[in-house]
C-alpha positions in Angstrom: 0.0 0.0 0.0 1.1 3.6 -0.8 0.4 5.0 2.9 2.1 8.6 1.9 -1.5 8.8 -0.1 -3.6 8.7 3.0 -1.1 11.2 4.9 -2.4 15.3 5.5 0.5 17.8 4.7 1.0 18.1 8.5 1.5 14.6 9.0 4.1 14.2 5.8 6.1 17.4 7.6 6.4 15.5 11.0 10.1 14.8 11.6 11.3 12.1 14.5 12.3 14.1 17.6 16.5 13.6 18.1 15.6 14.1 22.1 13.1 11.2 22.4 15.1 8.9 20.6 17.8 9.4 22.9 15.2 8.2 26.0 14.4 5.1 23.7 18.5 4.6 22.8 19.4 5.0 26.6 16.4 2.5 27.8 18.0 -0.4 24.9 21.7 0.6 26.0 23.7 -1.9 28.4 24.0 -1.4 32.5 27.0 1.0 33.1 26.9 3.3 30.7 27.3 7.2 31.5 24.5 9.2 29.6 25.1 12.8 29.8 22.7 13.0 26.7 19.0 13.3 27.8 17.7 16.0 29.9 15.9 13.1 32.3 15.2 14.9 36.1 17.0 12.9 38.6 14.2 10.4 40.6 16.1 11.0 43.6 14.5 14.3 44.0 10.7 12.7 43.3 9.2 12.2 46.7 7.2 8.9 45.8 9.6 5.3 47.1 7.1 2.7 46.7 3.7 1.4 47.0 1.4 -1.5 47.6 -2.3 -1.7 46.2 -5.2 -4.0 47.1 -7.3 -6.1 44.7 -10.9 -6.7 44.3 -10.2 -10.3 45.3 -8.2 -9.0 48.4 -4.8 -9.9 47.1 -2.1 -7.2 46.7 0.5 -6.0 44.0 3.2 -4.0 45.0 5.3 -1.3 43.2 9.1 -1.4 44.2 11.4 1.2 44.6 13.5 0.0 41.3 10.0 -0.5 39.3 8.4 3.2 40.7 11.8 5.1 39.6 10.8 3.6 35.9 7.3 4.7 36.1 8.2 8.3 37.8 10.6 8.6 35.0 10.2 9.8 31.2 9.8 6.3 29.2 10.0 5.6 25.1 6.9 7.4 23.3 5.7 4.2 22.1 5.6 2.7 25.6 6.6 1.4 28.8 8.5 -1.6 26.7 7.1 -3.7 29.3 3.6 -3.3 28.9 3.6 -2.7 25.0 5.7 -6.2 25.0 2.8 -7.7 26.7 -0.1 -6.0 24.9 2.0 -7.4 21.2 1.5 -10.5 22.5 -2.0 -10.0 23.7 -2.9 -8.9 20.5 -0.8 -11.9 18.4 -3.1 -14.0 20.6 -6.6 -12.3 20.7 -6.3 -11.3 17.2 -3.6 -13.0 15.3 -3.2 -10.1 12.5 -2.0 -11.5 9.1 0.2 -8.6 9.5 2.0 -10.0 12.0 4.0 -12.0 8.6 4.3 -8.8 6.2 6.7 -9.2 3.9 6.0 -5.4 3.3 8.0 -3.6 6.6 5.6 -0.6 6.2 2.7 -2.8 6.6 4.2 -5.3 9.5 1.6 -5.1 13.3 3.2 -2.0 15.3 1.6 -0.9 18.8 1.8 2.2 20.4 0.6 3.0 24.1 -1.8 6.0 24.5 -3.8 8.0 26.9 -6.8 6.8 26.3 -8.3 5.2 22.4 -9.7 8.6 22.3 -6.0 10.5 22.4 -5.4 7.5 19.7 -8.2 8.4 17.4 -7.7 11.7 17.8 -4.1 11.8 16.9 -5.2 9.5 13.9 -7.8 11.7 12.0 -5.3 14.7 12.6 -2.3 12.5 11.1 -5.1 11.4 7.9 -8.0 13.8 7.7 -7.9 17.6 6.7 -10.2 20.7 5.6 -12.8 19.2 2.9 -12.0 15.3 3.2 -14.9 12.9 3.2 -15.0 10.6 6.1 -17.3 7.7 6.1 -19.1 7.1 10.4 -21.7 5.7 11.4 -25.1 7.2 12.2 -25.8 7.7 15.1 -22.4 8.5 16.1 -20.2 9.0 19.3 -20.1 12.8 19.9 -16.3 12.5 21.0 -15.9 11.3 17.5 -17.5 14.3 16.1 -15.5 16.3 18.2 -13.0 15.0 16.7 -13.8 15.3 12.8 -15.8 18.7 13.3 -12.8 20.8 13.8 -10.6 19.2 10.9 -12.9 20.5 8.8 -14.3 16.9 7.1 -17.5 16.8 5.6 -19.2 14.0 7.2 -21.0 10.8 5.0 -23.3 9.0 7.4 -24.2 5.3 6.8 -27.5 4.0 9.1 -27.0 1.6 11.6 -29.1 -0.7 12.3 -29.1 -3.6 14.9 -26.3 -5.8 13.6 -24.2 -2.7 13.0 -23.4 -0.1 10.0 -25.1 -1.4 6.7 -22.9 -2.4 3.6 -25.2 -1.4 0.9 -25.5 1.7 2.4 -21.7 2.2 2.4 -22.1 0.5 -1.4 -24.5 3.4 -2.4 -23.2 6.6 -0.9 -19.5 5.1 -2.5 -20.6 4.9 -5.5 -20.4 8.5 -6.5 -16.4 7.6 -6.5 -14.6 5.3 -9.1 -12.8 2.7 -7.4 -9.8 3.7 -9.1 -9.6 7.0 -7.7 -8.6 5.1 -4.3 -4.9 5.3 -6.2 -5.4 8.8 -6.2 -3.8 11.7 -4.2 -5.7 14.3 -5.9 -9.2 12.5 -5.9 -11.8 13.9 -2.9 -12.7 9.8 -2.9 -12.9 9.0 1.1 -10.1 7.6 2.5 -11.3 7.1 5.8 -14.0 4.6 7.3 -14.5 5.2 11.0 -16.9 1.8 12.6 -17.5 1.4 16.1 -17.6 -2.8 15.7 -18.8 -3.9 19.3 -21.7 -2.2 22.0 -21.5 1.1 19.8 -22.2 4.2 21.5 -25.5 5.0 21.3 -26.6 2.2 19.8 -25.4 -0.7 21.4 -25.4 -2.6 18.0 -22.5 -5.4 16.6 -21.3 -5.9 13.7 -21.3 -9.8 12.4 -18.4 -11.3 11.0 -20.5 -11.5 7.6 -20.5 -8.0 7.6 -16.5 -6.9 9.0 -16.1 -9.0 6.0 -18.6 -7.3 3.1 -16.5 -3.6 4.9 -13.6 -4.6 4.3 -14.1 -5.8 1.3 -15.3 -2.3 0.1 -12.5 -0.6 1.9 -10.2 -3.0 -0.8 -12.0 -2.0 -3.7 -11.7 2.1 -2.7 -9.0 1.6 -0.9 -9.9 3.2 2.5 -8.6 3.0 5.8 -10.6 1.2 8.1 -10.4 3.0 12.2 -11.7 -0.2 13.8 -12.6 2.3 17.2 -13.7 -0.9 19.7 -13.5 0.3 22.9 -16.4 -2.0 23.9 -13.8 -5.3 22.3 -14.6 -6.9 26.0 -18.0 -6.0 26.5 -19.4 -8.3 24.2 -22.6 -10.4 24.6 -21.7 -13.0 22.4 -20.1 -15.9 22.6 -17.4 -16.7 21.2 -16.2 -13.1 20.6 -16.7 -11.8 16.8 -13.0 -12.0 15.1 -11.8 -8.3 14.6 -11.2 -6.1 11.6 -7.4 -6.6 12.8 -7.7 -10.1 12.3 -9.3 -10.2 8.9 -6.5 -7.6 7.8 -4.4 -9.0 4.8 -3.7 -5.0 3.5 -2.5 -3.5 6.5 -5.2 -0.7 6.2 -6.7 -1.4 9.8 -6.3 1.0 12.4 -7.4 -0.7 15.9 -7.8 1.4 19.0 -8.2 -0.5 22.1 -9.2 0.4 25.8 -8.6 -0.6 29.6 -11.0 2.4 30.2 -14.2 -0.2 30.3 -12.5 -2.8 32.0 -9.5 -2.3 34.6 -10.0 1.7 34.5 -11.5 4.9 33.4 -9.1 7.6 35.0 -5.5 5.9 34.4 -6.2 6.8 30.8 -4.7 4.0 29.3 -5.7 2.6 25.8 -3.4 1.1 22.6 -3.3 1.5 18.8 -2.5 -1.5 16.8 -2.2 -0.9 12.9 0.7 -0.5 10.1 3.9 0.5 10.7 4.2 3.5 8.4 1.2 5.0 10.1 2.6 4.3 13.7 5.7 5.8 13.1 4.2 9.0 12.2 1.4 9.0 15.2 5.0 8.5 17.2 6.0 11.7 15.5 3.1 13.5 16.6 3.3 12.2 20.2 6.3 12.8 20.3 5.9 16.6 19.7 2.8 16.4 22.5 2.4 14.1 25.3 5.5 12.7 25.0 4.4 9.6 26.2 1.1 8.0 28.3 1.4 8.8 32.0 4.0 6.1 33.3 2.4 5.6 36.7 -0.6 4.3 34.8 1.2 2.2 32.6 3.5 0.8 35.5 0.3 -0.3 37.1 -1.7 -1.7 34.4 1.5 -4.1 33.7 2.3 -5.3 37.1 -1.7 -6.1 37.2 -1.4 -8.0 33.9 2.0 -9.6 35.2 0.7 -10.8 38.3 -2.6 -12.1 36.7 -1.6 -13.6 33.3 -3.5 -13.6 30.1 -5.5 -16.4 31.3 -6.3 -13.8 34.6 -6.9 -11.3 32.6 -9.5 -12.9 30.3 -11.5 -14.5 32.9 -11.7 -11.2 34.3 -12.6 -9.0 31.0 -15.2 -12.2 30.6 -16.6 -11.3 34.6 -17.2 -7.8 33.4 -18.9 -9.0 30.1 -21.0 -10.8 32.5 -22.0 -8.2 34.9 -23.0 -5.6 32.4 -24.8 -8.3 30.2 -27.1 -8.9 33.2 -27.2 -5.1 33.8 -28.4 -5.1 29.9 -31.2 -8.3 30.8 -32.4 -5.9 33.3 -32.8 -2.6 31.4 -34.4 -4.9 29.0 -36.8 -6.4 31.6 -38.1 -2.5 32.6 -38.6 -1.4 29.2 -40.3 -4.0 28.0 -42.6 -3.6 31.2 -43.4 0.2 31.0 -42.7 1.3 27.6 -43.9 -1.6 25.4 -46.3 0.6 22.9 -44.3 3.7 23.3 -41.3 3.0 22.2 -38.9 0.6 19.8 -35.1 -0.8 20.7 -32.8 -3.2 19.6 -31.0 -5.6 21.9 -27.6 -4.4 22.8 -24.9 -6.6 21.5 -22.3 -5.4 24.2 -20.9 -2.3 26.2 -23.5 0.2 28.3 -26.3 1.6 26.4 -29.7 1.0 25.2 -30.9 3.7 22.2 -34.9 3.6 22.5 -36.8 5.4 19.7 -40.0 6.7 21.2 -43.3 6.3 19.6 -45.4 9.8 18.3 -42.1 12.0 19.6 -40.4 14.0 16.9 -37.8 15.2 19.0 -36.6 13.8 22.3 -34.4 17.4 23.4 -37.1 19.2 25.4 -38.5 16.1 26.4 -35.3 15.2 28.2 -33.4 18.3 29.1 -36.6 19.9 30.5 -39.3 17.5 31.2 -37.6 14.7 32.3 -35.2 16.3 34.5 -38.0 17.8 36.4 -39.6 14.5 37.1 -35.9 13.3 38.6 -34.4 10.6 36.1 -32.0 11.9 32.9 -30.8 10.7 29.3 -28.8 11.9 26.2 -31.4 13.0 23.8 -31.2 11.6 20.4 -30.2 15.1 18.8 -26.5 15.1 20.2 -25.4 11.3 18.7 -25.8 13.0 14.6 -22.9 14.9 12.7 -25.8 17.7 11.4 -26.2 20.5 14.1 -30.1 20.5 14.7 -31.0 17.5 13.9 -34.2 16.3 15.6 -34.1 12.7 16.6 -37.2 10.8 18.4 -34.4 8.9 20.3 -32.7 8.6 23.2 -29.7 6.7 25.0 -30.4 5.0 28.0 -27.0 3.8 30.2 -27.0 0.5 32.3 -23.7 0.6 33.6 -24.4 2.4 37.1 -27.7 2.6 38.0 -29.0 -0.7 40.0 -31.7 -2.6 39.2 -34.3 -0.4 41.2 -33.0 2.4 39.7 -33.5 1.5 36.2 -36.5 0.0 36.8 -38.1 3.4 38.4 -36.2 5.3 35.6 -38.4 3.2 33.2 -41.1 4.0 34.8 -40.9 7.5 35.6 -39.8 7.8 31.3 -43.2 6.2 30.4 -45.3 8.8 32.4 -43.7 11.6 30.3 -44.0 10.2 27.2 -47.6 9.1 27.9 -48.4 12.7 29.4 -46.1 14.1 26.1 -49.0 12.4 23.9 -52.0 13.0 25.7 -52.2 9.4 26.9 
């Protein structure tokens, strides 16, 4: 693949920074040698020794003085090597990319740490996207996405979603405008970008089928697109076994994956991980290097003496418990609406992650409904409105979350819902 085609003019200016290559040269060099090169603070002076943290399951882990001088310390922009060397493996594993055997260097499995998928996507669409570009998302779509894309400038092309995830045809239609053979070309305003939520998408809780990661990337061949597999939700799947991964079906090397611990060991460490090409790593490096630096190294110290001490095995039962809990937190949800809003409203079964997207009955637009009526009878949503690319778009939707309120809770929260929308409609 020609991956300088896909590249913004900011992204093909980005040069490697001499400084951080000196951390990632020092961290790879031998015990005893004198570095006078890198402006690293000395972790004398940092007033943290060691520390010792509890478990869920009552069991401890504990930070030494040797391992909290590395995670006080600046570390390599792609990653503590430690963790990134375990999350390789996790991913040759979980995903077995075809990648992994390139004969192609540029197109050979990379993985970079970051703070969060979000800092990963983000840095993505500013390394591929600029003022005028297409970009192929979902609809409805996560507003930090949007928040995203907005800025850059990229004219949004929505493709419906339905329960089992983004529709082909409709990708098949809106690209047809485009000859395929303008995906060769640099001057062509052909999208290059197809952004897919693949598991529990936020709002709409659907999944993609493996028939269908198939039919996408089988389109993003024929244009040759970029696929930014954004899975967040990877873990939080209802199904069993798992559906294989855009990664895993990816023979091109044109799959960006962003991963997350945010769902499942936690939100505020800000931890996540991009998997994809080398060429386009290198220059996300280039970008991180010239920002963050690196992910926060207390967060990624702790995350790797969790996965040390656990194992993969440990660590998939436990991503498999938290399936579990928030499947039954989804059975629940399901259980209340289908008791006080059957005839007022339509939803699809979430395939995974936190939300349920109800589309209410005889309601053009759910925004006053929520932000004024609802709040004053005591329970809250996301109106529909806020999940579409088009400012002012009216939606008769709304996303309900399952992940924190207990069963009472939702159940009341159900109920409370189908008072205003019966009083909304003169029931």
């Amino acid at each position: 693949m020609n991956y300088a085609r896909f590249l913004n003019a900011v992204s093909k200016a980005r040069r490697p920074s001499p400084l951080r290559g000196l951390t990632e040269i020092l961290q790879q060099s031998p015990a005893g040698t004198i570095s006078m090169a890198t402006g690293l603070p000395n972790v004398e002076q940092f007033p943290f020794r060691e520390a010792t943290f509890q478990l869920m399951d009552k069991t401890h882990m504990h930070v030494n003085a040797s391992e909290m001088k590395k995670a006080l310390q600046y570390t390599a922009t792609p990653g503590l090597p430690e963790l990134r060397d375990w999350l390789i493996d996790m991913q040759t594993q979980i995903h077995n990319p075809p990648t992994l055997d390139s004969t192609n260097p540029d197109s050979q499995m990379d993985l970079i740490v970051s703070t969060g998928s979000q800092h990963a996507l983000s840095t993505s669409c500013e390394m591929l996207l600029a003022k005028n570009d297409h970009v192929l998302t979902s609809s409805p779509l996560y507003p930090g996405t949007v928040a995203i894309l907005r800025p850059l400038g990229t004219k949004f092309l929505t493709i419906e979603v339905d329960g089992d995830g983004m529709i082909p045809d409709r990708i098949r239609e809106v690209m047809s405008q485009w000859d395929p053979e303008e995906g060769q070309s640099e001057s062509s305003d052909i999208p290059r970008v197809l952004c897919v939520v693949p598991n529990g998408d936020n709002p709409s809780g659907a999944g993609l089928s493996l028939e269908r990661k198939k039919d996408i990337y089988s389109i993003a061949q024929k244009y040759n697109m970029i696929i930014m597999e954004d899975d967040p939700y990877y873990f939080i799947q209802f199904n069993k076994p798992k559906v294989p991964s855009f990664l895993s079906l990816d023979v091109d090397g044109r799959v960006l994956r962003f991963d997350s611990f945010s769902k499942i060991l936690s939100a505020g460490m800000r931890v996540g991980f991009l998997t994809g090409p080398k060429y386009l790593l290198q220059r996300v490096n280039m970008h991180m290097q010239a920002s963050v630096l690196h992910t926060g190294g207390m967060s990624q110290m702790l995350i790797f003496k969790l996965l040390e001490k656990w194992g993969m095995e440990g660590f998939l039962d436990h991503t498999d418990n938290v399936a579990a809990f928030y499947e039954g937190r989804r059975d629940m949800i399901l259980e209340s609406a289908d008791r006080w809003l059957r005839g007022l409203a339509e939803w699809h079964e979430p395939r995974g992650g936190m939300f349920l997207w109800l589309k209410l009955l005889g309601i053009q637009d759910t925004t006053d409904l929520i932000m004024k009526k609802a709040r004053h009878k005591g329970v809250l949503f996301v109106p529909g409105g806020v999940f579409y690319p088009e400012n002012n778009k009216m939606s008769p939707h709304l996303r309900a979350a399952y992940s924190l309120s207990t069963p009472e809770e939702m159940d009341e929260g159900m109920r409370r819902l189908s008072l205003i929308v019966k009083e909304e409609m003169g029931l």
